[in-house]
Structures are given as C-alpha cells and as structure tokens.
PDB file of N, CA, C, O and CB in Angstrom:
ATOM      1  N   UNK A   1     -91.960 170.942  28.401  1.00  0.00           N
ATOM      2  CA  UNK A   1     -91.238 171.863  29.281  1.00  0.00           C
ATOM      3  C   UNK A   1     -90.461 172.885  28.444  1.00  0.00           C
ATOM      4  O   UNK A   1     -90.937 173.892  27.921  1.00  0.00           O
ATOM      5  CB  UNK A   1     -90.276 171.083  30.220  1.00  0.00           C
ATOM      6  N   UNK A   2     -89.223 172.478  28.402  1.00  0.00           N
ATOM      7  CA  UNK A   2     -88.354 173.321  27.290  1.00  0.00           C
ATOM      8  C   UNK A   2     -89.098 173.567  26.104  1.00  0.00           C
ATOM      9  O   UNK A   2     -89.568 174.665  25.804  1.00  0.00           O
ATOM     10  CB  UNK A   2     -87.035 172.584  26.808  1.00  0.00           C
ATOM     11  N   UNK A   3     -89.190 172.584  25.475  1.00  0.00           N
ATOM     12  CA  UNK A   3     -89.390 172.303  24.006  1.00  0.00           C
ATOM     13  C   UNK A   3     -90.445 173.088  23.802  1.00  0.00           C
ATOM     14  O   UNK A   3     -90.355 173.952  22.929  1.00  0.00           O
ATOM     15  CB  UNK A   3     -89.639 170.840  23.547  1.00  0.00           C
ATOM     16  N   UNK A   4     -91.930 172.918  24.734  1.00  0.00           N
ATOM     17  CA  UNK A   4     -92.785 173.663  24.297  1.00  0.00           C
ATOM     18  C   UNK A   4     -93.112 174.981  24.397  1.00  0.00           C
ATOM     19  O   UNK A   4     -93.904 175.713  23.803  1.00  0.00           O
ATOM     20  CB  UNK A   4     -93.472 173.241  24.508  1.00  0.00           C
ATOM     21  N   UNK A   5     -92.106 175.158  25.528  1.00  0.00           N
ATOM     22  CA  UNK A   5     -92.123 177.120  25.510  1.00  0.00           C
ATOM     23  C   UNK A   5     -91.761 177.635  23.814  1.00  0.00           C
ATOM     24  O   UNK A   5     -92.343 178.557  23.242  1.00  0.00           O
ATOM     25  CB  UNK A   5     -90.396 177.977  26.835  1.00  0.00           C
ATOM     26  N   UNK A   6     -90.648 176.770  23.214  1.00  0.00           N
ATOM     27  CA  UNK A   6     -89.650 176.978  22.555  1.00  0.00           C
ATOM     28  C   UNK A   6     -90.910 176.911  21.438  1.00  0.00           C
ATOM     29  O   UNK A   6     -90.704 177.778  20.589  1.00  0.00           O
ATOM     30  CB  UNK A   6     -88.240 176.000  22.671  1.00  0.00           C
ATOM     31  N   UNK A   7     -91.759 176.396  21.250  1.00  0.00           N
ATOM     32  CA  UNK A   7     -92.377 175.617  20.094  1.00  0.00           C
ATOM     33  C   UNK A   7     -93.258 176.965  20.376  1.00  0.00           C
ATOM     34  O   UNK A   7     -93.029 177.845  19.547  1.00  0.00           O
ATOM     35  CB  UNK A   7     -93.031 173.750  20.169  1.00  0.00           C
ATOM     36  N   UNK A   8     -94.089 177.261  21.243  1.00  0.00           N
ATOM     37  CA  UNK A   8     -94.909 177.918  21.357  1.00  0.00           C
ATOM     38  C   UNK A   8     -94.525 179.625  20.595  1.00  0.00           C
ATOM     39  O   UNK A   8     -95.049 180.247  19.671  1.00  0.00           O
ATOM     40  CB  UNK A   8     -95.178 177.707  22.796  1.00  0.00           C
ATOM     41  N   UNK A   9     -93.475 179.895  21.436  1.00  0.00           N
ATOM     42  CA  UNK A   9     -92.219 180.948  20.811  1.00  0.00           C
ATOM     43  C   UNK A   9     -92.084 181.264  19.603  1.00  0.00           C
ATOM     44  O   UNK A   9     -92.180 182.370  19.072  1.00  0.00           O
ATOM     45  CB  UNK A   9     -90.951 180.540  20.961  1.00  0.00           C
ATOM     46  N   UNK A  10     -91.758 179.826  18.979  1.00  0.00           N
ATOM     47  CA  UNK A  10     -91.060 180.116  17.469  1.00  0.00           C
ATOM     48  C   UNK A  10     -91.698 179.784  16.852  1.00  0.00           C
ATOM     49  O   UNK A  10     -91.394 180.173  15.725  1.00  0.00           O
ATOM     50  CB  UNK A  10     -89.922 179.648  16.973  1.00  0.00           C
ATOM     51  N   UNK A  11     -92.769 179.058  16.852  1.00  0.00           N
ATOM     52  CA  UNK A  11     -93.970 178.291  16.006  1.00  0.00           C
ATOM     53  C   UNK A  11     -93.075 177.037  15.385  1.00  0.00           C
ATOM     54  O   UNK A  11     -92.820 176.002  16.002  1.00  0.00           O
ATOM     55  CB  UNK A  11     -94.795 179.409  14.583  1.00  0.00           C
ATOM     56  N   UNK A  12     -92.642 177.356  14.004  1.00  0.00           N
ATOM     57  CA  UNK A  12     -92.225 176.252  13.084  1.00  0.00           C
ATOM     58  C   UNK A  12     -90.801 176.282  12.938  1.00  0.00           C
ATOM     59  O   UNK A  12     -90.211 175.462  12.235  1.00  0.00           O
ATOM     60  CB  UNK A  12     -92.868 176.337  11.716  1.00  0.00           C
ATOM     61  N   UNK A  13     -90.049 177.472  13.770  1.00  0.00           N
ATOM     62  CA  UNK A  13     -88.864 177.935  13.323  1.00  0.00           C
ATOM     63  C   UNK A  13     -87.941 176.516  13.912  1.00  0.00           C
ATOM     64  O   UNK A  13     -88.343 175.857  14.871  1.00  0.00           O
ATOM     65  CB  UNK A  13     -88.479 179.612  13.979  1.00  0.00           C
ATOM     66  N   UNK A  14     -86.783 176.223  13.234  1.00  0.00           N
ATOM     67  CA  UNK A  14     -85.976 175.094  13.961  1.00  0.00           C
ATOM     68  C   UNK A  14     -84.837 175.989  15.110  1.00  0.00           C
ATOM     69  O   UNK A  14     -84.293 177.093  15.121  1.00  0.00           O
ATOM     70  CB  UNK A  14     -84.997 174.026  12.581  1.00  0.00           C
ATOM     71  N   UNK A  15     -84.874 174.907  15.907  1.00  0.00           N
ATOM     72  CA  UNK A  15     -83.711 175.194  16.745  1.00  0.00           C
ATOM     73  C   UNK A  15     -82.322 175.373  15.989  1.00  0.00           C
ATOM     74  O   UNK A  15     -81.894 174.468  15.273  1.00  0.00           O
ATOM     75  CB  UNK A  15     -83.588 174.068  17.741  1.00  0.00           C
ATOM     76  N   UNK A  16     -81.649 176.533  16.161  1.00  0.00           N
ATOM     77  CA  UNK A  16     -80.137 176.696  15.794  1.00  0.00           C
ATOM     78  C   UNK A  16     -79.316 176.992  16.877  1.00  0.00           C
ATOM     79  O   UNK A  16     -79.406 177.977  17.610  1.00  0.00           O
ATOM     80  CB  UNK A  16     -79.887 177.758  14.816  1.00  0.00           C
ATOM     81  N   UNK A  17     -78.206 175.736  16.957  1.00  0.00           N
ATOM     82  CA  UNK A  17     -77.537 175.972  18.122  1.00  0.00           C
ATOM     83  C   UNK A  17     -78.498 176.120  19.339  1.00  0.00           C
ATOM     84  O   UNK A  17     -78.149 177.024  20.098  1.00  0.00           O
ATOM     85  CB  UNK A  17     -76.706 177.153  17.936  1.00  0.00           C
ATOM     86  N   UNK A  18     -79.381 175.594  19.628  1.00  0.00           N
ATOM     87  CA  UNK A  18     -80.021 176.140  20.976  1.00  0.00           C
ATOM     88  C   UNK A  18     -81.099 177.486  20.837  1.00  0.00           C
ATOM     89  O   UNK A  18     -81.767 178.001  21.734  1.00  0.00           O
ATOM     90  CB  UNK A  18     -78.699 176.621  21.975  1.00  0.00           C
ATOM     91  N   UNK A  19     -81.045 177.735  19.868  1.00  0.00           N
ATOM     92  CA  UNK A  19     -81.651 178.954  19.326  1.00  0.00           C
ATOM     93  C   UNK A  19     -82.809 179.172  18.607  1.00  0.00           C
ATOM     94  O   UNK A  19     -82.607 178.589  17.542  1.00  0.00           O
ATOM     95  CB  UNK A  19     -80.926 179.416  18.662  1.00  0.00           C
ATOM     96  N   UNK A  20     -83.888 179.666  18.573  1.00  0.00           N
ATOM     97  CA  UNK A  20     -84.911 179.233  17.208  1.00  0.00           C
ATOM     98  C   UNK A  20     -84.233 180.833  16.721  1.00  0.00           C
ATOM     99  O   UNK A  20     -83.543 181.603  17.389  1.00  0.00           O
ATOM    100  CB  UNK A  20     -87.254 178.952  17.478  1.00  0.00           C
ATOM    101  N   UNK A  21     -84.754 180.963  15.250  1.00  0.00           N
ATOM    102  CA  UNK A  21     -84.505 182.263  14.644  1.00  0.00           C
ATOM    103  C   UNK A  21     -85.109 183.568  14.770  1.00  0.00           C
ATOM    104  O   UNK A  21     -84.865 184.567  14.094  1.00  0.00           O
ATOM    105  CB  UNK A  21     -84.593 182.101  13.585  1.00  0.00           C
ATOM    106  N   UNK A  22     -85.986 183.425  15.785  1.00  0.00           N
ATOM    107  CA  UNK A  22     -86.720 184.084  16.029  1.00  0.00           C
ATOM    108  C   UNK A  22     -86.215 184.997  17.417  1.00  0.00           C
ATOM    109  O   UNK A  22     -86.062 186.193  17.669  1.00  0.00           O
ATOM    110  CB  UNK A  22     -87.814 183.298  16.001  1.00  0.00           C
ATOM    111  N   UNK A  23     -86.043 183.603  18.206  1.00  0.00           N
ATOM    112  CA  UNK A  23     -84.744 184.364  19.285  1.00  0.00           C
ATOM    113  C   UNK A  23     -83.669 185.360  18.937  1.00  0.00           C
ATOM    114  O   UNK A  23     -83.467 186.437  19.497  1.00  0.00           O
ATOM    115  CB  UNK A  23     -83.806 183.319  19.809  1.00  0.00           C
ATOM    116  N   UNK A  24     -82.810 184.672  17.612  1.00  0.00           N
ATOM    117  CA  UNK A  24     -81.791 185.299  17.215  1.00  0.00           C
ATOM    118  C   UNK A  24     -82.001 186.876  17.266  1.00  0.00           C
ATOM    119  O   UNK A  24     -81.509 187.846  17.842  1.00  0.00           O
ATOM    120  CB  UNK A  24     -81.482 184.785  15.949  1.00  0.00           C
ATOM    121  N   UNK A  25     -83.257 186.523  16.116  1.00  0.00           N
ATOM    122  CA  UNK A  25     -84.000 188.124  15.709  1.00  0.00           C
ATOM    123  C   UNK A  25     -84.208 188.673  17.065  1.00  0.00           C
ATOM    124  O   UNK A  25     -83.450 189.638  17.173  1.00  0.00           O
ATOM    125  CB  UNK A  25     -85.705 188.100  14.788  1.00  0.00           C
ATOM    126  N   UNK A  26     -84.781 188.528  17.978  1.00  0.00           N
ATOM    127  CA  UNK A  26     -85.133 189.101  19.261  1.00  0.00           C
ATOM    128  C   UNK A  26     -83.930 189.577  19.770  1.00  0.00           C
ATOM    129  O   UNK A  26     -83.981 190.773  20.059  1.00  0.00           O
ATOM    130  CB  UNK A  26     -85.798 188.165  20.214  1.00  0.00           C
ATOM    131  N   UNK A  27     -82.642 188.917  20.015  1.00  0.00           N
ATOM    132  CA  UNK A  27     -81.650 188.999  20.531  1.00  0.00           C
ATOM    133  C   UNK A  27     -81.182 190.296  19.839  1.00  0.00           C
ATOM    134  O   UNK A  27     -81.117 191.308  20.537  1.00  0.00           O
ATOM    135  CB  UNK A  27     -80.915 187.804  20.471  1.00  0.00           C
ATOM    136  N   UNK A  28     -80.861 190.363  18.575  1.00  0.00           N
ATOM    137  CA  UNK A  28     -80.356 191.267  17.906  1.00  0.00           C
ATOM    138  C   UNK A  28     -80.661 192.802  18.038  1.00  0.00           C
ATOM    139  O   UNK A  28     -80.072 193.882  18.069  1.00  0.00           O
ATOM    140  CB  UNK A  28     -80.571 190.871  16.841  1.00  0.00           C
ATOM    141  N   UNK A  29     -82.197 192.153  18.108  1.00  0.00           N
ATOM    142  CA  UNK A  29     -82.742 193.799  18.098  1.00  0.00           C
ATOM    143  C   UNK A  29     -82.908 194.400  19.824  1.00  0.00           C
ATOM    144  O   UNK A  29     -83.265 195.455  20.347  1.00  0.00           O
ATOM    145  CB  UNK A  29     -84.620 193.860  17.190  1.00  0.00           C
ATOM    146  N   UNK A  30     -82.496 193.256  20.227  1.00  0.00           N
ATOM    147  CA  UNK A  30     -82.378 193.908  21.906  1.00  0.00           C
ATOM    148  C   UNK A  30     -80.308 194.531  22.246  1.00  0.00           C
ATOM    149  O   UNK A  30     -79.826 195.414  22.955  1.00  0.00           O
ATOM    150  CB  UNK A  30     -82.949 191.940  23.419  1.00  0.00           C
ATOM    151  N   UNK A  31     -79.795 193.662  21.457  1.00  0.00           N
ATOM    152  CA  UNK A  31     -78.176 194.467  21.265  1.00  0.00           C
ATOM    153  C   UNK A  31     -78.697 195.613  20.890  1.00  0.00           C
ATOM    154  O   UNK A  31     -79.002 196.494  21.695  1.00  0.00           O
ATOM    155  CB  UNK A  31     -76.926 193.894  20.033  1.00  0.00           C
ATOM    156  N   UNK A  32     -78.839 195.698  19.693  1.00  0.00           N
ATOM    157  CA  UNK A  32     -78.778 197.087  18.730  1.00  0.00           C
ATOM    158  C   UNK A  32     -79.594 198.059  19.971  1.00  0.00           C
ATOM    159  O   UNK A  32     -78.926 198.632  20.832  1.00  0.00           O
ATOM    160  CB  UNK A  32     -79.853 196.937  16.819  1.00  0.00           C
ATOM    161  N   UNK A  33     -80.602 198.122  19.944  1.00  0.00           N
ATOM    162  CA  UNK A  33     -81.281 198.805  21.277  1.00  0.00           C
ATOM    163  C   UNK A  33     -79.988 199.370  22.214  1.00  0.00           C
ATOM    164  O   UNK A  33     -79.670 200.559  22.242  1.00  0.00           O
ATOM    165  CB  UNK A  33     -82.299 197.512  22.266  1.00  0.00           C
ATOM    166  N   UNK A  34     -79.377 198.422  22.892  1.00  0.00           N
ATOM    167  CA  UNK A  34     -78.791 198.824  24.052  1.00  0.00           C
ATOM    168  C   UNK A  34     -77.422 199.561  23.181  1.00  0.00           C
ATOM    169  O   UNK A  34     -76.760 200.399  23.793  1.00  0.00           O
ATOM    170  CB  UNK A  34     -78.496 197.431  25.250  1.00  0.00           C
ATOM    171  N   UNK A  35     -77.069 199.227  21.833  1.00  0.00           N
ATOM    172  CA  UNK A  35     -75.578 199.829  21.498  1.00  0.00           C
ATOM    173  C   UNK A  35     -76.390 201.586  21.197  1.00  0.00           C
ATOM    174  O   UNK A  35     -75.771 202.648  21.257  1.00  0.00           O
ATOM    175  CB  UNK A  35     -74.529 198.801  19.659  1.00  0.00           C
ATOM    176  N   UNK A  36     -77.838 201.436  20.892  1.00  0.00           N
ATOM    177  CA  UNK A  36     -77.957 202.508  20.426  1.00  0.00           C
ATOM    178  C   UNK A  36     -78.689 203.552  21.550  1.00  0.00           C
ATOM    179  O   UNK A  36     -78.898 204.667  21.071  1.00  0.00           O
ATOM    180  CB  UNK A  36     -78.615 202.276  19.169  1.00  0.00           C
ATOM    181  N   UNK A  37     -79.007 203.426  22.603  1.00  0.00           N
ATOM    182  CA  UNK A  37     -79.111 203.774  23.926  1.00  0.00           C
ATOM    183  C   UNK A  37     -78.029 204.229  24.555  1.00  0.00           C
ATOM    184  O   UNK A  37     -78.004 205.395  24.950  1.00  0.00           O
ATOM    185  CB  UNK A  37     -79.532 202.853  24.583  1.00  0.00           C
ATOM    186  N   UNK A  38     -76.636 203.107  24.804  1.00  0.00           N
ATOM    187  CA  UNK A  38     -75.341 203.395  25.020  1.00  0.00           C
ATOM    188  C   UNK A  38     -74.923 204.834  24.572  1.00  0.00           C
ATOM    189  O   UNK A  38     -74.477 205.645  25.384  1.00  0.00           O
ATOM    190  CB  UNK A  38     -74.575 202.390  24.368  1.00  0.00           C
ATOM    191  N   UNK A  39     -75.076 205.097  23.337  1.00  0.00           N
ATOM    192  CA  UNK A  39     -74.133 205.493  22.268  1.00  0.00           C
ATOM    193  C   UNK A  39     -74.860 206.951  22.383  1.00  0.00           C
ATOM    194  O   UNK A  39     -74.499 207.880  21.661  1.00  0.00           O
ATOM    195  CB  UNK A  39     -74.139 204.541  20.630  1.00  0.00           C
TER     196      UNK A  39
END
C-alpha cells in the first residue's frame, strides 16, 4: 500500500522522516518554483 507506492517512487532511496530523498528533491524544486513564480 504505502510502502510500495513509496518503493516504486524512490526505488532504493530510504525513508527520511517519512520522506524518501527523492520527495525531498521534488518538494524543493516545487517551493523554489512557486517562490520564483510569486516573486
């Protein structure tokens, strides 16, 4: 369920905090996007 969306997602990456690193990366570059859209 969870796990394998997550697995599928990140391949080998580990969960951080709830997070794989890959998310992080995704996350980041979807902030920056919106600060730089904002701005």
């Amino acid at each position: 369920m969870y796990g394998e969306k997550r697995m599928r997602a990140g391949g080998q990456a580990r969960p951080l905090n709830g997070f794989t690193l890959l998310e992080l990366l995704v996350a980041m570059a979807l902030s920056a996007l919106l600060v730089l859209g904002a701005g």
